[in-house]
C-alpha positions as CSV (number, residue, x, y, z in Angstrom):
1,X,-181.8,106.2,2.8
2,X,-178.5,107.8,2.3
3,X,-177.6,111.3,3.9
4,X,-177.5,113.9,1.3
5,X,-174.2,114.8,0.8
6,X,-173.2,118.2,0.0
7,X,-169.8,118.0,-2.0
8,X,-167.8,120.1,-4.0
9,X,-168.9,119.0,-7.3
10,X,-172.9,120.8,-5.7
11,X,-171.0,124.1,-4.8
12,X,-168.1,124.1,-8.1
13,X,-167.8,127.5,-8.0
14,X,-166.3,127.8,-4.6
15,X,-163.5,125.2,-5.2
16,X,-161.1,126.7,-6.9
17,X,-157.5,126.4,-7.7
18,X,-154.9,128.1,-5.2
19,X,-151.5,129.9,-6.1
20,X,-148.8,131.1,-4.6
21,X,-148.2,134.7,-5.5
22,X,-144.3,134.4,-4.7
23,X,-143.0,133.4,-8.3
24,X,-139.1,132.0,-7.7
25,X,-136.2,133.0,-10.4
26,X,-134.7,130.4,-12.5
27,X,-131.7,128.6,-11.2
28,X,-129.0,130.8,-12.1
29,X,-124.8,130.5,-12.3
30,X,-122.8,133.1,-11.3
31,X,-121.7,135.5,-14.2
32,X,-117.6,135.2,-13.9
33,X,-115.6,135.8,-16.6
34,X,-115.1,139.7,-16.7
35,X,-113.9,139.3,-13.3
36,X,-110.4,138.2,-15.1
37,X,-110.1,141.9,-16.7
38,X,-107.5,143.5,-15.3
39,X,-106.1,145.7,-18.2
40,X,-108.3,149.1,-18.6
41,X,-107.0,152.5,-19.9
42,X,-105.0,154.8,-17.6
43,X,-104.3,158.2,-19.6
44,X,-106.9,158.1,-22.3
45,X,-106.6,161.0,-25.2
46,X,-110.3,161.8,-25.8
47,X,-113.4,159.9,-26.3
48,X,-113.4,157.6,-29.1
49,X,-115.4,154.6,-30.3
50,X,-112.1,152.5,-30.1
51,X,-109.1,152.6,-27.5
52,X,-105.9,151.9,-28.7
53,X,-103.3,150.4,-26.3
54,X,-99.9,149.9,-26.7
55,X,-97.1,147.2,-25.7
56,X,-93.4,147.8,-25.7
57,X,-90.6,144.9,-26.6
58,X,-87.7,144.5,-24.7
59,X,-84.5,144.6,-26.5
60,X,-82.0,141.7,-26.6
61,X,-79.7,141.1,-24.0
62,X,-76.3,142.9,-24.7
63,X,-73.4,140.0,-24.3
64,X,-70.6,141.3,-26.3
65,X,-67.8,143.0,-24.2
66,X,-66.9,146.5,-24.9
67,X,-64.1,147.7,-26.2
68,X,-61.9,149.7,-24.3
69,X,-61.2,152.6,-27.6
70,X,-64.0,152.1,-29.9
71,X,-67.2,153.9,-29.1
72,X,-70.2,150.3,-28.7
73,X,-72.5,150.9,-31.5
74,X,-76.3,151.3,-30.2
75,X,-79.5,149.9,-31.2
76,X,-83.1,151.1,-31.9
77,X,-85.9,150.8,-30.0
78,X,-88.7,148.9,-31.6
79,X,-92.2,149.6,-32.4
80,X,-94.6,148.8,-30.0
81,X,-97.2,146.0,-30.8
82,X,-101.3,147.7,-30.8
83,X,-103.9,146.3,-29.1
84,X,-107.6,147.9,-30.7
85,X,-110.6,147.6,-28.6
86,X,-113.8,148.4,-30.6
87,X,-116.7,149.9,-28.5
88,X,-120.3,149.0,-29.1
89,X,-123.6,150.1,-27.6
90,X,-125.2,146.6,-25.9
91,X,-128.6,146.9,-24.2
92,X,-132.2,145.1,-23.7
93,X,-135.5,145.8,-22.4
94,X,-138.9,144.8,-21.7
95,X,-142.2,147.1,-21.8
96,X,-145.0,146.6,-19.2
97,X,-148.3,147.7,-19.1
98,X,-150.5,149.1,-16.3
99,X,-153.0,146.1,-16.7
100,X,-150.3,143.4,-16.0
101,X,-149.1,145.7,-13.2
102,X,-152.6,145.7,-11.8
103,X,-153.8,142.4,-12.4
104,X,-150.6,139.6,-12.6
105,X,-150.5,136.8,-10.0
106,X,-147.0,138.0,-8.7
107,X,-147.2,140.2,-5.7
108,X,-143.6,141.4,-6.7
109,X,-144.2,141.8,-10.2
110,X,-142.4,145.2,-10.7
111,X,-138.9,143.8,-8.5
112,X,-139.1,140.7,-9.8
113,X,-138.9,142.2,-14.1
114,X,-136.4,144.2,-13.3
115,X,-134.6,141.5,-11.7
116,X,-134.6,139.3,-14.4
117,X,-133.9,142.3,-16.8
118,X,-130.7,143.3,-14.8
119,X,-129.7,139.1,-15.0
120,X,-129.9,139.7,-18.5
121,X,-127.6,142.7,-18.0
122,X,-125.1,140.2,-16.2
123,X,-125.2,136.9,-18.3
124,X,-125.0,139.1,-22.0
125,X,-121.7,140.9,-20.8
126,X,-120.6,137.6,-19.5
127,X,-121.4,136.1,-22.8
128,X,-119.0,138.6,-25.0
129,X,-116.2,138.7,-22.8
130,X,-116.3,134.9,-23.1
131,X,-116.8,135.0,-26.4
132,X,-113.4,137.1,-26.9
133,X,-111.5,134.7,-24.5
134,X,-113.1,131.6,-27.0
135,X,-111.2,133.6,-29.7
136,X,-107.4,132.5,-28.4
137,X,-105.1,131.2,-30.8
138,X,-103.2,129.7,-27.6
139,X,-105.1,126.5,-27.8
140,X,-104.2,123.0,-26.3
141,X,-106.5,120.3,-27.9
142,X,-106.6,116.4,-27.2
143,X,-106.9,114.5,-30.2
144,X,-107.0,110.2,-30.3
145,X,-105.6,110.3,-26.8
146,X,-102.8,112.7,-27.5
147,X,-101.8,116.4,-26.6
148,X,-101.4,118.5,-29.5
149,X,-100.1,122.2,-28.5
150,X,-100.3,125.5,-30.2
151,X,-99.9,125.6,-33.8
152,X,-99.2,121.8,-33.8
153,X,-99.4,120.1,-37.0
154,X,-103.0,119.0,-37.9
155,X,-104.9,120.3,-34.7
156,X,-107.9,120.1,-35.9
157,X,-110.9,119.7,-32.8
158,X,-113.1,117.9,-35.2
159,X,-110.5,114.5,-34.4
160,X,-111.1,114.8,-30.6
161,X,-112.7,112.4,-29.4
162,X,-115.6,111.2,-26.9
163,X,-112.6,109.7,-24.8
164,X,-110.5,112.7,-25.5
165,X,-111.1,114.0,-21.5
166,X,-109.2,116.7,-19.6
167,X,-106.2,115.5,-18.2
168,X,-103.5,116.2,-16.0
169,X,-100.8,116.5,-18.8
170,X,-102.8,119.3,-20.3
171,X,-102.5,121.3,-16.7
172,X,-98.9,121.2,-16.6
173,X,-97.9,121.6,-20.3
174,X,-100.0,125.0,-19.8
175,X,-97.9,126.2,-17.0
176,X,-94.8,125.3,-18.1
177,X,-95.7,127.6,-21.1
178,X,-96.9,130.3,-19.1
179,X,-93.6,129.9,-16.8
180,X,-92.1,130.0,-19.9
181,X,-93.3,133.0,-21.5
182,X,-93.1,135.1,-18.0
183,X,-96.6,135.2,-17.8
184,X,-97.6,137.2,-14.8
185,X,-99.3,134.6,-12.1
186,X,-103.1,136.0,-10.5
187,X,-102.7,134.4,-7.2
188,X,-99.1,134.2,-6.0
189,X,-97.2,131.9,-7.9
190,X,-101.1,130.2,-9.3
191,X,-102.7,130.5,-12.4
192,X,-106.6,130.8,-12.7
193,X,-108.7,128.2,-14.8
194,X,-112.4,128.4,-15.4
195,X,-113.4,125.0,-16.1
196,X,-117.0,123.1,-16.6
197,X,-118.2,121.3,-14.1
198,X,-118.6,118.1,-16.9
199,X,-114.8,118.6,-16.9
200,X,-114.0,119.0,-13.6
201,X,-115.3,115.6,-13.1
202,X,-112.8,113.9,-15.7
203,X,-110.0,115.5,-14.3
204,X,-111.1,114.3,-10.5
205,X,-111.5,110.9,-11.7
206,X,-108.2,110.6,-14.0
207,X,-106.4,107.4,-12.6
208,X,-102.3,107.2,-12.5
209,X,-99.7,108.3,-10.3
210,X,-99.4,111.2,-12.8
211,X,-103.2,112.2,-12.0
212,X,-105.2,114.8,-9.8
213,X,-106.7,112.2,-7.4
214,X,-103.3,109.9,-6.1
215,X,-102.0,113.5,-4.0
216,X,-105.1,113.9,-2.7
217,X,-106.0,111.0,-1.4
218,X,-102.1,111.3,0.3
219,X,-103.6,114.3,2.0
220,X,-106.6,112.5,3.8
221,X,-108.6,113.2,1.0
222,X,-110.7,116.2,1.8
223,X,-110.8,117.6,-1.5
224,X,-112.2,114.2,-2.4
225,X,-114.9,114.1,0.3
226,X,-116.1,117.9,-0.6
227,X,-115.4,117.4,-4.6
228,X,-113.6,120.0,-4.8
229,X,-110.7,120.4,-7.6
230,X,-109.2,122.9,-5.3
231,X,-105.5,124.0,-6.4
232,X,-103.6,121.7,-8.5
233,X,-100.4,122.1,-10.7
234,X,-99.8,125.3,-10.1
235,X,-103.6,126.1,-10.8
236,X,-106.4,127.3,-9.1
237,X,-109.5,126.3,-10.2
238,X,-113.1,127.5,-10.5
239,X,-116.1,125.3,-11.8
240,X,-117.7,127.6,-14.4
241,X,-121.1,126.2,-16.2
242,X,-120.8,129.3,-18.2
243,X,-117.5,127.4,-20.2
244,X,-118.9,127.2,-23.8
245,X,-118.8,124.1,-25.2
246,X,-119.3,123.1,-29.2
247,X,-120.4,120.7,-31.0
248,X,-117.8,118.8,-33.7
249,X,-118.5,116.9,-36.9
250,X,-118.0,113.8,-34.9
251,X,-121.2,115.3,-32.8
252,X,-119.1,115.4,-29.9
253,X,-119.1,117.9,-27.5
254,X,-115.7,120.2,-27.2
255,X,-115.5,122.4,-23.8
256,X,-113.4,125.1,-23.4
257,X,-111.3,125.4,-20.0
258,X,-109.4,129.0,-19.7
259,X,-105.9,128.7,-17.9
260,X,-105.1,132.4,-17.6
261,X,-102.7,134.9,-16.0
262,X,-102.4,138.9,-15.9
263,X,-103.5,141.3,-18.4
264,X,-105.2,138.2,-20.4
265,X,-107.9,140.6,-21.7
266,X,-108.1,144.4,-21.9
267,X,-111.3,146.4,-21.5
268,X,-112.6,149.9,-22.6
269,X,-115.6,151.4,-20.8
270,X,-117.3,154.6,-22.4
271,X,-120.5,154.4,-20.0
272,X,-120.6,151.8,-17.3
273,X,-123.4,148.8,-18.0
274,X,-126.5,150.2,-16.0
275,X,-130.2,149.2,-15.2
276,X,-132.9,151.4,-17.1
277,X,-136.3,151.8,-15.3
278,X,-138.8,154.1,-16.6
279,X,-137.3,155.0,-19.6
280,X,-139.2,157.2,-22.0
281,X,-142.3,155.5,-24.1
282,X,-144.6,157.2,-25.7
283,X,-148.0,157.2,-23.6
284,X,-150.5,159.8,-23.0
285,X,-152.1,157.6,-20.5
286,X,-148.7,157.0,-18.8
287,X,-149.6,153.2,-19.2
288,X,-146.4,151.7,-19.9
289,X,-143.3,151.1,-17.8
290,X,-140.3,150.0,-19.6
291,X,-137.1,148.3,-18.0
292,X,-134.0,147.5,-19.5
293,X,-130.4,148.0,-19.4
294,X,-127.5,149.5,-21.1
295,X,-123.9,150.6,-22.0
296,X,-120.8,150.8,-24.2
297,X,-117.9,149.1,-24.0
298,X,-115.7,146.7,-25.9
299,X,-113.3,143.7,-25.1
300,X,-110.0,142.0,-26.8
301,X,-107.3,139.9,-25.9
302,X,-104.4,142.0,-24.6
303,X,-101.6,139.4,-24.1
304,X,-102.5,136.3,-26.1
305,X,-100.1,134.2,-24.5
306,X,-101.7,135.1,-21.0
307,X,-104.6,132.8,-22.0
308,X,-104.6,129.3,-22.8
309,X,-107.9,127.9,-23.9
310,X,-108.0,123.8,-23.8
311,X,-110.7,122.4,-25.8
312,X,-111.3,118.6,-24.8
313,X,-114.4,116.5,-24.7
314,X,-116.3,115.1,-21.2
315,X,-117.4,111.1,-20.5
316,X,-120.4,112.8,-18.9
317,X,-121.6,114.8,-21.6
């Protein structure tokens, strides 16, 4: 006869499920892009729920020679150009109640809210400063394999393509502009570029004498080995997942990669962005804990030609 066996299905209720009361975050990319602000008010009037700056013109260079009798006749000064930055109130928050508090799985439940509300705090402001940068005008698109510059007839990103990839040519027609236009350099004599990883690899993988990867592999090819883009054409780059993308009528994907100098994008601040914990709800029972975040500010482009978006397509998208 058979040994009675005693297994879990005879004692069920003592084999249960086990969990691990540390709950990780979501993967998460670094919130960059009001890191390029440089441009903030320096002698504001009064409060105001916009900020009006103001940007002089130079006058034309004087070439004539003077005459030795006659009095030179002067010139007037022009008007300066505005730049409005609108204020808004932005904020978010969560309420939680004494019975999560008391009976959730997480032993860090309280930390753990509020640091996912103050992520939200970091990814939303992220969001609208990108989303003035995405506003440029200063736009270089690739269309049917060829470069088509600001205000070029017919750009149109709805004709770029799936093989419409960022390229070299696109890097240096950029600077040359900016070198151009006297736009103030961020690093040196380097421009910045936010760029998408899905990008990032075209670019590494364009093949030509004319390309990213022929100098590098000159150089022993650490930048290779470490896939890094590095500095390159007078650029320094950083790989931004946070680059919007959209998509166009020919369902491709069009990503944005920001070339940028100085004073690209101004910024007015009437209370710094700040966490909110315990703010005020309505409890007699002091039950609820509410978590959130909040402040006013507002965003524009200050120099337009200080930015130059380039909206091209990835083979890996």
């Amino acid at each position: 006869m058979a040994a009675p066996n005693t297994t879990t299905a005879d004692l069920a209720n003592l084999v249960t499920t086990a969990y691990d009361r540390k709950v990780n975050m979501a993967l998460r990319s670094k919130a960059q892009f009001r890191s390029i602000v440089d441009t903030k008010p320096v002698q504001q009037t009064h409060p105001g729920d916009s900020i009006v700056f103001n940007l002089y013109s130079d006058l034309s260079p004087a070439t004539t020679p003077l005459n030795e009798v006659t009095d030179p006749t002067g010139v007037t000064i022009g008007d300066t150009t505005p730049v409005t930055v609108t204020l808004n109130e932005y904020g978010n928050y969560t309420v939680v109640t004494k019975r999560l508090q008391e009976f959730a799985l997480d032993s860090a439940l309280d930390s753990n809210l509020a640091n996912i509300v103050a992520q939200n705090e970091l990814d939303s402001i992220d969001k609208l400063v990108e989303s003035v940068m995405a506003g440029s005008t200063n736009v270089i698109t690739e269309e049917a394999g060829s470069l088509v510059g600001p205000g070029g007839a017919g750009q149109n990103v709805n004709d770029i393509t799936g093989s419409d990839t960022l390229k070299s040519k696109h890097i240096r027609y950029a600077v040359a502009k900016n070198r151009a236009g006297s736009v103030p350099a961020v690093r040196g004599e380097l421009f910045g570029a936010y760029i998408h990883p899905d990008v990032a690899h075209d670019l590494r993988a364009e093949s030509g004498s004319l390309g990213w990867r022929v100098p590098h592999e000159y150089q022993a090819g650490e930048a290779i080995w470490a896939a890094e883009v590095g500095t390159y054409e007078g650029v320094f780059f950083v790989e931004n997942p946070r680059c919007g993308a959209i998509t166009n009528t020919g369902t491709v994907d069009v990503y944005r990669t920001y070339i940028f100098g100085q004073q690209a994008v101004a910024e007015a601040v009437a209370e710094e962005f700040h966490v909110v914990l315990d703010g005020a709800i309505t409890d007699p029972l002091n039950r609820k804990t509410a978590m959130g975040w909040y402040g006013i500010a507002g965003w524009s482009l200050y120099r337009p030609t200080c930015l130059t978006v380039v909206k091209t397509a990835s083979s890996i998208a």
